[in-house]
KOLPAVEX-310940 format. One record per atom (N, C-alpha, C): atom name; x, y, z; residue number from 0. Coordinates in Angstrom, 1 decimal. Layout:
<recs>
REC    a        X        Y        Z     k
REC   CA        X        Y        Z   NUM
...
</recs>
This chain:
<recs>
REC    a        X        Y        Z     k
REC    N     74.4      3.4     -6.7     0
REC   CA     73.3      4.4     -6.8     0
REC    C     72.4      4.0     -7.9     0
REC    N     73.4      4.0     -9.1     1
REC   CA     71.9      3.7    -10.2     1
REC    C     71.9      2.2    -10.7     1
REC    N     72.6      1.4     -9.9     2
REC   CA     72.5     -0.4    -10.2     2
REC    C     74.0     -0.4    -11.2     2
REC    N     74.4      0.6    -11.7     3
REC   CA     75.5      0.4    -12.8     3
REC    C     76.7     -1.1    -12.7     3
REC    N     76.7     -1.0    -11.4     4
REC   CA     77.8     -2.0    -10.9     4
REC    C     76.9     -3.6    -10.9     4
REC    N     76.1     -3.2    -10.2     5
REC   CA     75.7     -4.9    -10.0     5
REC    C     74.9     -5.3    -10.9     5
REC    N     73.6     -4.2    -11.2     6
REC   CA     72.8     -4.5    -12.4     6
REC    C     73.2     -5.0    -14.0     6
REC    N     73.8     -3.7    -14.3     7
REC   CA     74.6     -3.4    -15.7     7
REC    C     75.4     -4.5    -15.9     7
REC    N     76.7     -3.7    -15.0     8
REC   CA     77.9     -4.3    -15.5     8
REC    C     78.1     -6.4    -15.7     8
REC    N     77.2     -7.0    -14.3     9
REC   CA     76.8     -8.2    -14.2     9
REC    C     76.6     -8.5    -15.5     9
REC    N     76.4     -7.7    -16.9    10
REC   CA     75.9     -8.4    -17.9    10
REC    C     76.8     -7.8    -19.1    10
REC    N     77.4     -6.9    -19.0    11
REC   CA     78.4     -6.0    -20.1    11
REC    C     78.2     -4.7    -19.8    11
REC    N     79.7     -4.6    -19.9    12
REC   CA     80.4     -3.5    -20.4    12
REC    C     80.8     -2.9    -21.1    12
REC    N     80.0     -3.3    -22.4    13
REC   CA     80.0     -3.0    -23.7    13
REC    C     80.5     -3.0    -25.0    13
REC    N     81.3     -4.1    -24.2    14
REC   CA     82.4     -4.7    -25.1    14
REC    C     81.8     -5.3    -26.7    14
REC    N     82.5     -4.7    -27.8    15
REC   CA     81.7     -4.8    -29.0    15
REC    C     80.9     -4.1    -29.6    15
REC    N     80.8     -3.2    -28.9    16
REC   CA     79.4     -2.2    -29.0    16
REC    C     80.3     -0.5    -29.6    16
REC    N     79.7     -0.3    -30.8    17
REC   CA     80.2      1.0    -31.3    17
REC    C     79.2      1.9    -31.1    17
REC    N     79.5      3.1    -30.2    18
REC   CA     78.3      3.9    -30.0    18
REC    C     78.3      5.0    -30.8    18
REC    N     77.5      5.7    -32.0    19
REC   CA     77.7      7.1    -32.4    19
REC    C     77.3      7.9    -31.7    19
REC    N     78.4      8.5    -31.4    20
REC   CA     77.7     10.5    -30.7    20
REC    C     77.9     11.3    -31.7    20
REC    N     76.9     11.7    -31.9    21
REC   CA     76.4     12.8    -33.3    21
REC    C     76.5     13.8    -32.2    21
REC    N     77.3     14.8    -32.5    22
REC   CA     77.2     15.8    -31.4    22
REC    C     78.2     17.1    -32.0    22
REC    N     79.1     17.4    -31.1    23
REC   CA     80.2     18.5    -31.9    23
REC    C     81.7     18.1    -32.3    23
REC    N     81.6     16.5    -31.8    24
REC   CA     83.5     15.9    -31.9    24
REC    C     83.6     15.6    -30.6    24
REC    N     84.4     14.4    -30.7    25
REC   CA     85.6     14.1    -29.3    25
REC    C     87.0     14.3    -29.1    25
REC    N     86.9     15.0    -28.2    26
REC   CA     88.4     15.3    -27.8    26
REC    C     88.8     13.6    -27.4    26
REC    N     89.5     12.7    -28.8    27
REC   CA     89.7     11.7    -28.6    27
REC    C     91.6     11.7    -27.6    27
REC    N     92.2     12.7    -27.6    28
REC   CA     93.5     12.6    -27.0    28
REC    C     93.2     12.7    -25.5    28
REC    N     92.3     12.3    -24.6    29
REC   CA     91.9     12.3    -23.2    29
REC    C     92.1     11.3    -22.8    29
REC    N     93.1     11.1    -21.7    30
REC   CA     93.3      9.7    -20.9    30
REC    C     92.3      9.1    -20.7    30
REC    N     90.9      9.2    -20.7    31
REC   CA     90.3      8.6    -19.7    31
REC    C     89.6      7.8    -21.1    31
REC    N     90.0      8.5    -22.5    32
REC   CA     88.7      7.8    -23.0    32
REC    C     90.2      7.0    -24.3    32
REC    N     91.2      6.8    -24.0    33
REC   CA     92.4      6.1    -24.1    33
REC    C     92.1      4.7    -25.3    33
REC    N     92.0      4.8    -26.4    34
REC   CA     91.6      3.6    -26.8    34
REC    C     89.9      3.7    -27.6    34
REC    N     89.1      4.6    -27.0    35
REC   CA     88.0      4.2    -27.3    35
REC    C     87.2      5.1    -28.3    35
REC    N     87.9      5.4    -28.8    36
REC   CA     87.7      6.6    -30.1    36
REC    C     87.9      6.5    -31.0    36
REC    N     87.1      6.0    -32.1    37
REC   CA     87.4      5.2    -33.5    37
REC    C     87.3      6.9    -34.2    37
REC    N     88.2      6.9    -35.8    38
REC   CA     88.0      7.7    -36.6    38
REC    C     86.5      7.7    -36.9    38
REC    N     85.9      9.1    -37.1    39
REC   CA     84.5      9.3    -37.4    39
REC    C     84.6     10.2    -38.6    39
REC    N     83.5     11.0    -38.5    40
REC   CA     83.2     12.0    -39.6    40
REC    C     82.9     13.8    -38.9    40
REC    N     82.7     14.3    -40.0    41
REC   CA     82.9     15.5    -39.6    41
REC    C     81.6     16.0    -41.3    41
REC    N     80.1     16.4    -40.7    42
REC   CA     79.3     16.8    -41.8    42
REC    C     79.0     18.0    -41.7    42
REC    N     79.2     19.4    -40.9    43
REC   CA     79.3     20.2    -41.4    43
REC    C     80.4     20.8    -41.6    43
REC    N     81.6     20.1    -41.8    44
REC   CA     82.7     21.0    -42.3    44
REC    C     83.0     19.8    -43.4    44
REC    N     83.3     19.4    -43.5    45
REC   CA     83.5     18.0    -44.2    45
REC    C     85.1     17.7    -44.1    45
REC    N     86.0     18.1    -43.3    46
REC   CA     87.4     18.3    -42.9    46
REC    C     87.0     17.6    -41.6    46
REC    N     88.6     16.7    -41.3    47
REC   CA     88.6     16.1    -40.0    47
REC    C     87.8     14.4    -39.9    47
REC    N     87.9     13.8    -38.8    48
REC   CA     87.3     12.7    -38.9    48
REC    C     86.8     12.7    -37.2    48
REC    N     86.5     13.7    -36.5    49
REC   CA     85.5     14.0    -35.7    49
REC    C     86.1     13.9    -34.3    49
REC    N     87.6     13.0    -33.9    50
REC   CA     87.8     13.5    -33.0    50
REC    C     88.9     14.5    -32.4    50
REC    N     88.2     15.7    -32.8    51
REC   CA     88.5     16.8    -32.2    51
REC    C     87.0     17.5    -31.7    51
REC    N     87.1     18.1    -30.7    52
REC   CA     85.9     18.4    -30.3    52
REC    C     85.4     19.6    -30.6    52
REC    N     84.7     20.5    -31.5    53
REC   CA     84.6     22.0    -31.9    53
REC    C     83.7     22.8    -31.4    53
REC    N     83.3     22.5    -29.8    54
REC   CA     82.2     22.8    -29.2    54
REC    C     83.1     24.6    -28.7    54
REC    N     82.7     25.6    -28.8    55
REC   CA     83.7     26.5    -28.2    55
REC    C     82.0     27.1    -27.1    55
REC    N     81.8     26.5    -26.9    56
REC   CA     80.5     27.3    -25.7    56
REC    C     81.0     26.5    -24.5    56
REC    N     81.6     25.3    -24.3    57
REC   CA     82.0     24.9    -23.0    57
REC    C     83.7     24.0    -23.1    57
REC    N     84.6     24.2    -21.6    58
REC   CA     85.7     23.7    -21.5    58
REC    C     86.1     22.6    -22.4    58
REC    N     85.6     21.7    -21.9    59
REC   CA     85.5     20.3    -22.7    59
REC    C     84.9     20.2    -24.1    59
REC    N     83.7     20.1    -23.9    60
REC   CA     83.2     19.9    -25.1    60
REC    C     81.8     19.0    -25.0    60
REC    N     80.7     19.6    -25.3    61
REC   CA     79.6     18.6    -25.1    61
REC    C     80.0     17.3    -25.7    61
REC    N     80.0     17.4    -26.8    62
REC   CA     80.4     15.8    -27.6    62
REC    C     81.6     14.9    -26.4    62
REC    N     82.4     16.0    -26.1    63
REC   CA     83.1     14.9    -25.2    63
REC    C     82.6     14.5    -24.0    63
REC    N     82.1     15.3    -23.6    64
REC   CA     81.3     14.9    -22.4    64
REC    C     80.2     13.9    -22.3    64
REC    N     79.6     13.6    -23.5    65
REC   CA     78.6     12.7    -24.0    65
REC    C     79.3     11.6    -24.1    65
REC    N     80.9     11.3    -24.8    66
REC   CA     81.4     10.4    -24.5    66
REC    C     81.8      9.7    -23.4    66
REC    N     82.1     10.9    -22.2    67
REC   CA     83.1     10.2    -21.6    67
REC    C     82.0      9.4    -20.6    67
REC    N     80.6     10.3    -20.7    68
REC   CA     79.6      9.4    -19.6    68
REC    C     79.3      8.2    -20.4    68
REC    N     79.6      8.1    -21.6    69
REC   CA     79.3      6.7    -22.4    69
REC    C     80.7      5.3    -22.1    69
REC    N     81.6      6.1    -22.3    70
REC   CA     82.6      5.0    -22.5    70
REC    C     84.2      5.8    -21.9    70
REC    N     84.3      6.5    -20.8    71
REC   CA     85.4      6.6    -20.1    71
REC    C     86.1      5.1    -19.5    71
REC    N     87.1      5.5    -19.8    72
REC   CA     88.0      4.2    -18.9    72
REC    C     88.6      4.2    -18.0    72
REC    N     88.3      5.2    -17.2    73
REC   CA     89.1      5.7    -15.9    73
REC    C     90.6      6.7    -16.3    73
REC    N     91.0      6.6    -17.0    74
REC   CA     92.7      7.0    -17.4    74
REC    C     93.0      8.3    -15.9    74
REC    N     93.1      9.3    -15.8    75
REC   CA     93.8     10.4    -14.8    75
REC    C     93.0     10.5    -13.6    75
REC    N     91.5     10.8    -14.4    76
REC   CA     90.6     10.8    -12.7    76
REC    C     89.5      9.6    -12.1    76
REC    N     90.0      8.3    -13.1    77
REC   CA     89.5      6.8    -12.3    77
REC    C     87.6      6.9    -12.8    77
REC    N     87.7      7.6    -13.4    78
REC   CA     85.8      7.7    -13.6    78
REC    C     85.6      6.7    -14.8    78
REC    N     84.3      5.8    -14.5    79
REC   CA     84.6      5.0    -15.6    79
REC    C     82.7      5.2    -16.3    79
REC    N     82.5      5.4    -17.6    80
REC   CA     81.7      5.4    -18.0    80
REC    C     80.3      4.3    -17.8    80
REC    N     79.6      4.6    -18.4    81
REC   CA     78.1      3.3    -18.1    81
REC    C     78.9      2.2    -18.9    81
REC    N     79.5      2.3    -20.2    82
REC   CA     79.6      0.7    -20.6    82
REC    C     81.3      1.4    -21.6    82
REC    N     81.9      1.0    -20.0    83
REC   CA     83.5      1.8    -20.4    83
REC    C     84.7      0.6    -21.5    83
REC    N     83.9     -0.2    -21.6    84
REC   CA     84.5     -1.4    -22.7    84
REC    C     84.1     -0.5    -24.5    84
REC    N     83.0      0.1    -24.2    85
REC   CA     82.4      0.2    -25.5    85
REC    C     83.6      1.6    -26.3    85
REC    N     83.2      1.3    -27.9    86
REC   CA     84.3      2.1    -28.5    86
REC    C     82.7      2.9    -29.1    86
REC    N     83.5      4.3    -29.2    87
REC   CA     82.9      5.8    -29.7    87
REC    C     82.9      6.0    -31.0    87
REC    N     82.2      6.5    -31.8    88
REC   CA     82.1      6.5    -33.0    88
REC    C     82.2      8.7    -33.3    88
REC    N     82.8      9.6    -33.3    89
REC   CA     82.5     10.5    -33.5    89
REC    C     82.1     11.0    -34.3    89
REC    N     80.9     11.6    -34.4    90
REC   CA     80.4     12.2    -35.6    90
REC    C     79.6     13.9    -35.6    90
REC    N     80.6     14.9    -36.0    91
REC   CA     80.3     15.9    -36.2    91
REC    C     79.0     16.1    -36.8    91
REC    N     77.7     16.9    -36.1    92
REC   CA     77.0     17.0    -36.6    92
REC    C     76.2     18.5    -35.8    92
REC    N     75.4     18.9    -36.4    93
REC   CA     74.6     20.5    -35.9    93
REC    C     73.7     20.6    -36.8    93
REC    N     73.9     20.7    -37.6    94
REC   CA     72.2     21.1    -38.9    94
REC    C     71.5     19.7    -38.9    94
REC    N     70.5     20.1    -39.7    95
REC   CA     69.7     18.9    -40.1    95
REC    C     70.1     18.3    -41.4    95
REC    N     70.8     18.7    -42.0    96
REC   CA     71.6     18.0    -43.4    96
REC    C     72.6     17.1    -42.8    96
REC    N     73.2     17.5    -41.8    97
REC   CA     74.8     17.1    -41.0    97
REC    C     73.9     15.6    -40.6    97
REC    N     73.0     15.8    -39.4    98
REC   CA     72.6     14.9    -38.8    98
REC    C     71.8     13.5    -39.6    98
REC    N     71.3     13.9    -40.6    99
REC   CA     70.4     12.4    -41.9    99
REC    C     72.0     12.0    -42.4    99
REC    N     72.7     13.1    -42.8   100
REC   CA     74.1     12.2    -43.1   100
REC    C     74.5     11.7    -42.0   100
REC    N     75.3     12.1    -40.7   101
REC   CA     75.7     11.1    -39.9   101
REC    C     75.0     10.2    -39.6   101
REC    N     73.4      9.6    -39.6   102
REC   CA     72.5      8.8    -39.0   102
REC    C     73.1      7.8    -39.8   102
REC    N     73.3      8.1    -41.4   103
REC   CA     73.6      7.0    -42.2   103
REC    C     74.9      6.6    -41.9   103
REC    N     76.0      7.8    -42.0   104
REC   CA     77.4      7.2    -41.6   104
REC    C     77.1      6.7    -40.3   104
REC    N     76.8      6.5    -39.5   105
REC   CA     76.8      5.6    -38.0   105
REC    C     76.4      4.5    -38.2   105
REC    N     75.3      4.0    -38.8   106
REC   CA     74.8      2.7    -39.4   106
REC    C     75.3      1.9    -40.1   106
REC    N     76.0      2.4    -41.7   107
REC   CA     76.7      2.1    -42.5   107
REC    C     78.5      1.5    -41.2   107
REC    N     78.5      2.4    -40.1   108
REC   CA     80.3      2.1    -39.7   108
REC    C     79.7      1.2    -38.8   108
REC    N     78.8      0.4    -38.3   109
REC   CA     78.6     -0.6    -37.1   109
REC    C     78.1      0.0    -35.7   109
REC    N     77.5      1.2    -35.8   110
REC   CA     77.2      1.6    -34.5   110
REC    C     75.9      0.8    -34.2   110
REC    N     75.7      0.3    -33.1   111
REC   CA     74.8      0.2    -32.6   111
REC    C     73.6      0.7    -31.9   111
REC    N     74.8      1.8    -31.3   112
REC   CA     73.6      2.9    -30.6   112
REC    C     73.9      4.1    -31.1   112
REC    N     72.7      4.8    -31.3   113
REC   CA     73.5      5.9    -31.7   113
REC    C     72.8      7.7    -31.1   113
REC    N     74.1      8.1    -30.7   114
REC   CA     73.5      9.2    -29.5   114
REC    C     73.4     10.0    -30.4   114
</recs>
């Protein structure tokens, strides 16, 4: 449908690639994302290292959900993200103080991209 398989993948899977999601946390104990959850940060609480997800407005959790379309690996329901090799960088962020800090923490830890 969107080329992911022949276009994309034909060239990487994103192997090496540390992505930050600045967002609310990743629920890093999820089969699917098995592996690809490095310790992050956590800027407005300053407790934790980001993967736990502290979204309470939805099931999952946006931040996880941000991940798992980034870098799932298939684990329970076989869905695999746009670049499912790639490892996650979590980083709690909401305010505008939270987010100039995380921009830096994600740069400073090797992210490449950073959501």
């Amino acid at each position: 449908m969107w080329g992911v398989h022949d276009k994309l993948w034909a060239h990487s899977k994103g192997q090496g690639v540390i992505v930050a999601v600045l967002d609310t946390g990743v629920q890093a104990d999820l089969p699917e994302l098995h592996g690809a959850v490095l310790p992050g940060a956590d800027f407005e609480s300053g407790e934790g290292d980001g993967r736990t997800d502290l979204d309470v407005h939805t099931t999952d959790g946006h931040g996880t959900a941000m991940a798992m379309l980034i870098a799932s690996r298939g684990g329970d329901t076989g869905y695999l993200g746009i670049a499912p090799r790639a490892q996650i960088l979590p980083v709690v962020t909401q305010s505008t103080s939270a987010y100039a800090k995380g921009i830096r923490f994600a740069a400073d830890h090797g992210a490449k991209v950073i959501n």
